[in-house]
TORDOPA-924118 format. One line per field, with one value per residue: residue number from 1; residue in one letter; chain; x, y, z of N, C-alpha, C in turn. Coordinates in Angstrom, 3 decimals, padded with zeros to 6 digits. Each point is the difference from the previous one (the first is absolute). Example, Ala and Ser with C-alpha at 12.3 -4.5 7.8 and 13.67 -1.06 7.14 Angstrom:
% TORDOPA-924118
nr	[1 | 2] .
rest	[A | S] .
kette	[A | A] .
n_x	[013.190 | -000.350] .
n_y	[-005.690 | 001.050] .
n_z	[007.800 | -000.720] .
ca_x	[-000.890 | 000.820] .
ca_y	[001.190 | 001.190] .
ca_z	[000.000 | 000.060] .
c_x	[000.900 | -000.770] .
c_y	[001.200 | 001.090] .
c_z	[000.000 | 000.730] .
% end
This chain:
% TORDOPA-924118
nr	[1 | 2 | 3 | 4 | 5 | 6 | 7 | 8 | 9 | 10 | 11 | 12 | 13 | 14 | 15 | 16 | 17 | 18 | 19 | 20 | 21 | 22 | 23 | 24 | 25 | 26 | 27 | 28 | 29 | 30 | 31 | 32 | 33 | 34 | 35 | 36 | 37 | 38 | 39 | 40 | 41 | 42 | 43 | 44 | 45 | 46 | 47 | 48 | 49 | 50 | 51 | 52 | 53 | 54 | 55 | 56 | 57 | 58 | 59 | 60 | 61 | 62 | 63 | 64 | 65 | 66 | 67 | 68 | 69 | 70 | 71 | 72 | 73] .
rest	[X | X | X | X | X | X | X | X | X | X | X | X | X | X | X | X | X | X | X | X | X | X | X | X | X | X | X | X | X | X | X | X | X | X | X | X | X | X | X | X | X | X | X | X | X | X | X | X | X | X | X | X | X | X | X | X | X | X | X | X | X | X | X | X | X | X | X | X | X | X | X | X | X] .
kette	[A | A | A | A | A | A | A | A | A | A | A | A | A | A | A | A | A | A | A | A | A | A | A | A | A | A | A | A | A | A | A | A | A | A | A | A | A | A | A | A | A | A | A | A | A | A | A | A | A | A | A | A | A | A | A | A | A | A | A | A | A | A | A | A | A | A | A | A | A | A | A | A | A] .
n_x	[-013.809 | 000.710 | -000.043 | -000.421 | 000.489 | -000.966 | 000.480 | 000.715 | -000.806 | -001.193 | 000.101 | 000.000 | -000.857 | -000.696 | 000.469 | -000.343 | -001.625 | -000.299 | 001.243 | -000.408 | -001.126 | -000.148 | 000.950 | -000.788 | -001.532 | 000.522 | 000.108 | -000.974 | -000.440 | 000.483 | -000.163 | -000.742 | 000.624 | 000.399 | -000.809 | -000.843 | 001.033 | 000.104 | -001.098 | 000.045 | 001.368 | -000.787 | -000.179 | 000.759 | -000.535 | 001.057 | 000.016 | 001.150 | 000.179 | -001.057 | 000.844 | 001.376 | -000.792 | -000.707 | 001.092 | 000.606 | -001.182 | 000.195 | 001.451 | -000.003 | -001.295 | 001.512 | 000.852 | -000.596 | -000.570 | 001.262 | 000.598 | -000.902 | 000.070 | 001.808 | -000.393 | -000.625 | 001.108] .
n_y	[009.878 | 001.325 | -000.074 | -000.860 | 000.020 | -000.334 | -000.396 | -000.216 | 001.061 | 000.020 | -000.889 | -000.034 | 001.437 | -000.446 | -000.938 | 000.476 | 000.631 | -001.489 | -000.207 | 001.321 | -000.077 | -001.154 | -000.534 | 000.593 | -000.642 | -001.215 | 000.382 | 000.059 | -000.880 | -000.270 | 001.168 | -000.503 | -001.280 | -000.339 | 000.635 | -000.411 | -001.228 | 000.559 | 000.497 | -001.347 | -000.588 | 000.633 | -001.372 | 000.668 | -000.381 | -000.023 | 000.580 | 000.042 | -000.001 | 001.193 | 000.350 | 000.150 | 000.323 | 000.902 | -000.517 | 000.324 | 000.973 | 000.978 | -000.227 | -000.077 | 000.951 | 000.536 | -000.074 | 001.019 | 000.769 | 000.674 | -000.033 | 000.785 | 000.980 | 000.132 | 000.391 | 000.125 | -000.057] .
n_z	[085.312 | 000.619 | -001.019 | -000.006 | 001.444 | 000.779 | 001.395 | -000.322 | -000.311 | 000.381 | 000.057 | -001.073 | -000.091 | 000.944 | -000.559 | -001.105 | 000.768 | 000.404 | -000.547 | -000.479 | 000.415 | -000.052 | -001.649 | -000.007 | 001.056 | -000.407 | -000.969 | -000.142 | 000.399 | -000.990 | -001.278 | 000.483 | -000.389 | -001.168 | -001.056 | 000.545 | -000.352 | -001.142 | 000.097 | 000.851 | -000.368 | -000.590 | -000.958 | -000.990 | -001.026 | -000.328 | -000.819 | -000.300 | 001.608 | -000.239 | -001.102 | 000.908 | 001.059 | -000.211 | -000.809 | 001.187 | -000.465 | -000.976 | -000.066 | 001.274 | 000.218 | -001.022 | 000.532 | 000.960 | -000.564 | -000.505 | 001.421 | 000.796 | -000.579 | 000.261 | 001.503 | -000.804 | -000.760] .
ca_x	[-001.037 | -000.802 | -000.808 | -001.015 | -000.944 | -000.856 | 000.493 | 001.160 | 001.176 | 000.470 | 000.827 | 001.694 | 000.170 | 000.173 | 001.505 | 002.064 | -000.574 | 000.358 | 000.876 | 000.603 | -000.227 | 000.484 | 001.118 | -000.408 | -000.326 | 001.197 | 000.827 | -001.214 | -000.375 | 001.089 | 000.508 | -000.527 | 000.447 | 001.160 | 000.055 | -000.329 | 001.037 | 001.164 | -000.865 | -000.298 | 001.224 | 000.870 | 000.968 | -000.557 | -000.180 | 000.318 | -000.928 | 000.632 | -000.554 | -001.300 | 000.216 | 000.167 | -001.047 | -000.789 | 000.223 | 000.151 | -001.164 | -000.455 | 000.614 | -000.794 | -000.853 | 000.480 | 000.947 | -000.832 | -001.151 | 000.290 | 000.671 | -001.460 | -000.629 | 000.840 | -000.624 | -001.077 | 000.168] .
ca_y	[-000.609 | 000.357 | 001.272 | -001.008 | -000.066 | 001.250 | 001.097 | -000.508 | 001.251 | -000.075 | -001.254 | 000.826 | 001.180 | -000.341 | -000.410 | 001.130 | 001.414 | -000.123 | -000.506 | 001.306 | 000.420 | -000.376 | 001.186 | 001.499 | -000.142 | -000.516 | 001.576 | 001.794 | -000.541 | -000.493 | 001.309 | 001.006 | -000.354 | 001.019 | 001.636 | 000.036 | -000.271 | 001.124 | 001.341 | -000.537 | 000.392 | 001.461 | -000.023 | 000.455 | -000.598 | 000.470 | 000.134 | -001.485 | -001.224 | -000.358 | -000.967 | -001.449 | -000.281 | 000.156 | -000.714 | -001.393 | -001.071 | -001.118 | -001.171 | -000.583 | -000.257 | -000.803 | -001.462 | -000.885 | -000.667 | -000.671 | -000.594 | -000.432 | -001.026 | -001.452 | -001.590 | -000.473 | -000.987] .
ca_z	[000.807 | 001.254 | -000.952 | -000.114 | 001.040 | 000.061 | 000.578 | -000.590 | -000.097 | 001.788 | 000.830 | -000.468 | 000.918 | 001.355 | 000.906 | -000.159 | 000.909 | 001.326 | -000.282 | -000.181 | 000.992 | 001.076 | -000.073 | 000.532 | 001.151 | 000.963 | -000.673 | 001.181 | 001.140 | 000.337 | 000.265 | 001.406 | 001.355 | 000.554 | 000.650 | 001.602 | 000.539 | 000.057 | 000.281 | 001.196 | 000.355 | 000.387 | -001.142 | -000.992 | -001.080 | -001.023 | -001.396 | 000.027 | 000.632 | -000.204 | -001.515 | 000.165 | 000.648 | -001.370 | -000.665 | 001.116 | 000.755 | -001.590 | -000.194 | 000.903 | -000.572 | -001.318 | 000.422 | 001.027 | -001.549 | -001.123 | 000.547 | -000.343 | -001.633 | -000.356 | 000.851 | -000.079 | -002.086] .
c_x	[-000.821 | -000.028 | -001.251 | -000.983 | -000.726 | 000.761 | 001.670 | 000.868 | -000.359 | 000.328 | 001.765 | 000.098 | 000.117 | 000.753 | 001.252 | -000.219 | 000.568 | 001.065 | 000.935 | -000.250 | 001.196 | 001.404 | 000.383 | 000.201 | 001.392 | 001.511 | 000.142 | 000.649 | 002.310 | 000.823 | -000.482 | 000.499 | 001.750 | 000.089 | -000.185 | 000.884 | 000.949 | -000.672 | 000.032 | 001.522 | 000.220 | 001.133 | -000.377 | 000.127 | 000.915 | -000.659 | 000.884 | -000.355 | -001.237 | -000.185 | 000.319 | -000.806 | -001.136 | 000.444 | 000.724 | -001.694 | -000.460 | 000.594 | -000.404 | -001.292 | -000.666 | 000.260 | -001.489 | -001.167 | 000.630 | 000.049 | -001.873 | -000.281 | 000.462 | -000.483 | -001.178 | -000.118 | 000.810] .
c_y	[001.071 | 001.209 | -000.650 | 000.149 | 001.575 | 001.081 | -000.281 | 001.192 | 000.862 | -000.649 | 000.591 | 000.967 | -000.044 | -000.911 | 000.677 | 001.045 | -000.736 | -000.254 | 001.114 | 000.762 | -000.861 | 000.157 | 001.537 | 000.146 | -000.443 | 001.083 | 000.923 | -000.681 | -000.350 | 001.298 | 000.777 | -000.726 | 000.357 | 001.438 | -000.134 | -000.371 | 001.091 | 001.032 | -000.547 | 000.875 | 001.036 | 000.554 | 001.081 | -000.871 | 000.571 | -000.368 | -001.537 | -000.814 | -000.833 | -000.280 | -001.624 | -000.993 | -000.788 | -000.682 | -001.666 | -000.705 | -000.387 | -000.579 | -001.424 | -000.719 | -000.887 | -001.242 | -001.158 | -000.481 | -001.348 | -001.689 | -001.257 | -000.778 | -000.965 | -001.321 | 000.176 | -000.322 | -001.274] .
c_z	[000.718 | -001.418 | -001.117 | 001.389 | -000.052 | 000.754 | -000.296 | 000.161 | 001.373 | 000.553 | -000.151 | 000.605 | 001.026 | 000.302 | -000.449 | 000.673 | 001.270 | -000.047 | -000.025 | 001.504 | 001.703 | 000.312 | 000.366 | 000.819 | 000.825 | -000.261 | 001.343 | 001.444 | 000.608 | 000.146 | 000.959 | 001.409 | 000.068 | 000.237 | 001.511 | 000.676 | -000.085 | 000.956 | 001.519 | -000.017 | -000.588 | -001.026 | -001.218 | -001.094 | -001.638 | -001.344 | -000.546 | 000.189 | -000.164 | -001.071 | 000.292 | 000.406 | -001.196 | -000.944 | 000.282 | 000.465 | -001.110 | -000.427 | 000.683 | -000.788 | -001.266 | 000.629 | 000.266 | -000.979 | -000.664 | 000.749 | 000.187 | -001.083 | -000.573 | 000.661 | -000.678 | -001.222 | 000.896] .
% end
């Protein structure tokens, strides 16, 4: 359908651009509030930890989409 429309394949680019982007954006925005929390206390951050971290918010992230898109079939 939307490769028949005129703008069809921008319409596509720009929502997987905003779609890629806000993931990012909320990424950036969430890893910078715990660094500050650790950096407020004074804590050091192990290379580990910040794996766990990092892969504990995309799991998350996963959960929370998938979890989206199911209420809405």
């Amino acid at each position: 359908m939307l490769q028949r429309h005129k703008r069809g394949r921008l319409i596509t680019l720009v929502l997987v651009s905003v779609g890629f982007l806000a993931s990012l954006s909320g990424g950036v925005i969430t890893s910078a509030a715990v660094a500050g929390v650790y950096r407020v206390a004074g804590k050091d951050m192990a290379p580990l930890e910040a794996l766990v971290f990092g892969v504990g918010q995309t799991t998350l992230s996963v959960i929370i989409s998938f979890s989206r898109i199911l209420a809405t079939l």
